[in-house]
N, C-alpha and C positions, 0 to 999 in steps of 0.2 A: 559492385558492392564496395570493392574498396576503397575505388575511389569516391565513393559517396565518404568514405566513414574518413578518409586521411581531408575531404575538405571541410568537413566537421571539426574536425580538430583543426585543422587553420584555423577557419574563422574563429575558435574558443581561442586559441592563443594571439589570434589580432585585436579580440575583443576585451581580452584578458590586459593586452599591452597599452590597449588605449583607456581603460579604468585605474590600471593600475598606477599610482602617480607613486615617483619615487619618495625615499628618504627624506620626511620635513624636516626645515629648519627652525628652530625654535631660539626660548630661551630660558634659560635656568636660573631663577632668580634665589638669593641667598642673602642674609643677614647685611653682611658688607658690602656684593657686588652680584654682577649678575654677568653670565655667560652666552655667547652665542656659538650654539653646537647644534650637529644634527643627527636627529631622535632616528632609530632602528625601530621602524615600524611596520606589520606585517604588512604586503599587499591587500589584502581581502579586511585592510581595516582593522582601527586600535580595537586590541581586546582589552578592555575595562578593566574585567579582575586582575590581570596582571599587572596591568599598568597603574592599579590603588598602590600595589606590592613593592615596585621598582620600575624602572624604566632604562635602558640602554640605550646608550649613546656615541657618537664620536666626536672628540676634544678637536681641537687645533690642530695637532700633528695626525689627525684619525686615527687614535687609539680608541680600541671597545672599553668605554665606562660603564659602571651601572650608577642611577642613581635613587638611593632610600628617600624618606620619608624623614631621616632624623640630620639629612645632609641637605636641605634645600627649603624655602616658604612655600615653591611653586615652580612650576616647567610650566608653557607653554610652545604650543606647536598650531598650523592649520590643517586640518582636514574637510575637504569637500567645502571651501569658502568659509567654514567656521574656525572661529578662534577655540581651542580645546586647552583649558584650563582645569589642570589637577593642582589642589592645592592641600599640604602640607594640614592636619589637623590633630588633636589629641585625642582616641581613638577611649574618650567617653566610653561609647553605648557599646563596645565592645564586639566591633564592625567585623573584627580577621583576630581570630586566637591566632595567629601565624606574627601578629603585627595589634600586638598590646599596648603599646604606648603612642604609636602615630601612624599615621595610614593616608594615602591619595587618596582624595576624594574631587570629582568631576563637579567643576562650580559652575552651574547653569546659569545663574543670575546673582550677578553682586548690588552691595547696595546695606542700606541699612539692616533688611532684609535680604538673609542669601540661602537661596535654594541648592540643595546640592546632591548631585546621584551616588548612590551605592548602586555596586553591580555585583551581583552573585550568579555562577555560572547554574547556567538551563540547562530543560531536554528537548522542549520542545514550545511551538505558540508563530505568532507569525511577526516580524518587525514592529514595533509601535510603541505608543509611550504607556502611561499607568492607565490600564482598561476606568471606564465608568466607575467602578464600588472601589478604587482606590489600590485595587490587589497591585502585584511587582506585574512589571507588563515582559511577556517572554519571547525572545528575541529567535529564528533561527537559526544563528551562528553559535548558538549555546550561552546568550548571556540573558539577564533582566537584570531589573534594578528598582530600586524605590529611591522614594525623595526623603530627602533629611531637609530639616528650616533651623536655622541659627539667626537671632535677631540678638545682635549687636551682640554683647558682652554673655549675655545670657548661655545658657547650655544648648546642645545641639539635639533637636529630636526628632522621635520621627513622625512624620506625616501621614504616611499609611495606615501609620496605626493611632488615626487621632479618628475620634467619630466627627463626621461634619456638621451635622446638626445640634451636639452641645459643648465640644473641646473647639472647637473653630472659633465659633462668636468671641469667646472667654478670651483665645490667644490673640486675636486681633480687637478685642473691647475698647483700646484708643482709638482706632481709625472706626468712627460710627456708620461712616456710610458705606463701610466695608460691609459691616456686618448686617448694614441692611439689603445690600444687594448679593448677600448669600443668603440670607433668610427669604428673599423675593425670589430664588433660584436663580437669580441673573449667573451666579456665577456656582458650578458644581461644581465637584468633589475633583473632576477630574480637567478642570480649568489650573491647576495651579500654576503654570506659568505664568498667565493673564492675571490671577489673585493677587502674586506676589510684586509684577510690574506695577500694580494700581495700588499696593500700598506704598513701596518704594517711591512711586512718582505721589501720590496726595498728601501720605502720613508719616513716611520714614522720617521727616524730620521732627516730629512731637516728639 
């Protein structure tokens, strides 16, 4: 029995060492210049809501930074072959009482049109992105999130809470064949990366 239970725990801490990927390098982008340092990220993967808040770092000589929201445009880092861009925004919709004036936010797709996640910490649900009817899709590790859209100069809103059947057509009414192929269903409620690619590529420039 013990020895069943101590190779059990090997193979966790073998399997643990080979998922776990160290410390990314990234880089801190800022008004005048931009940094390459590397981001303090847990093993088991960025947690979102902290990472809207602050992020921690080590500089050139590896000292522990932290960096805000009112200190940078943007950080970038990879995790699991994506590029993970939080970028610096004015905290409008009033995203974190914690963080009234600016706040990280996760930019899924830039472009004329930029999608971007908020993440508020879960209790429960299983890995995935925005369920069907548009609700925050809930994560196992304790986070969700929903999609915010910002088109160009305009304010930033949110998504989930827009009805698709008559706030959609309205927000997208330049791009017509946008709106014909969400009134065909071609494209649902719960397509919005696909939505937003197909405006950016046909109509982000009208």
């Amino acid at each position: 029995m013990k020895k069943s239970i101590s190779s059990i725990a090997f193979l966790f801490f073998i399997s643990l060492s080979l998922f776990a990927a160290p410390n990314p390098k990234g880089m801190i982008i800022r008004d005048t210049d931009t940094l390459h340092v590397t981001f303090i990220i847990p093993v088991t993967g960025p947690n979102y809501p902290n990472l809207q808040d602050s992020v921690r770092y080590l500089d050139a000589l590896d000292n522990e930074c932290y960096l805000s929201p009112e200190d940078a445009k943007e950080y970038c880092f990879e995790h699991k072959g994506k590029l993970i861009r939080m970028v610096s925004c004015v905290n409008t919709l009033s995203l974190d009482p914690s963080r009234p004036l600016q706040i990280f936010l996760h930019l899924v797709l830039d472009g004329p049109l930029k999608l971007f996640k908020h993440y508020t910490r879960g209790t429960s649900g299983a890995p995935g992105s925005a369920t069907q009817g548009g609700a925050p899709a809930m994560y196992g590790s304790g986070q969700s999130n929903t999609y915010l859209l910002k088109m160009n100069v305009e304010d930033m809103v949110y998504y989930d809470d827009m009805n698709f059947k008559k706030d959609i057509p309205v927000f997208f009414e330049k791009c017509t064949t946008l709106v014909k192929m969400i009134e065909d269903k071609i494209y649902l409620k719960r397509d919005i990366e696909e939505i937003v690619n197909y405006y950016n590529t046909k109509c982000g420039s009208n």
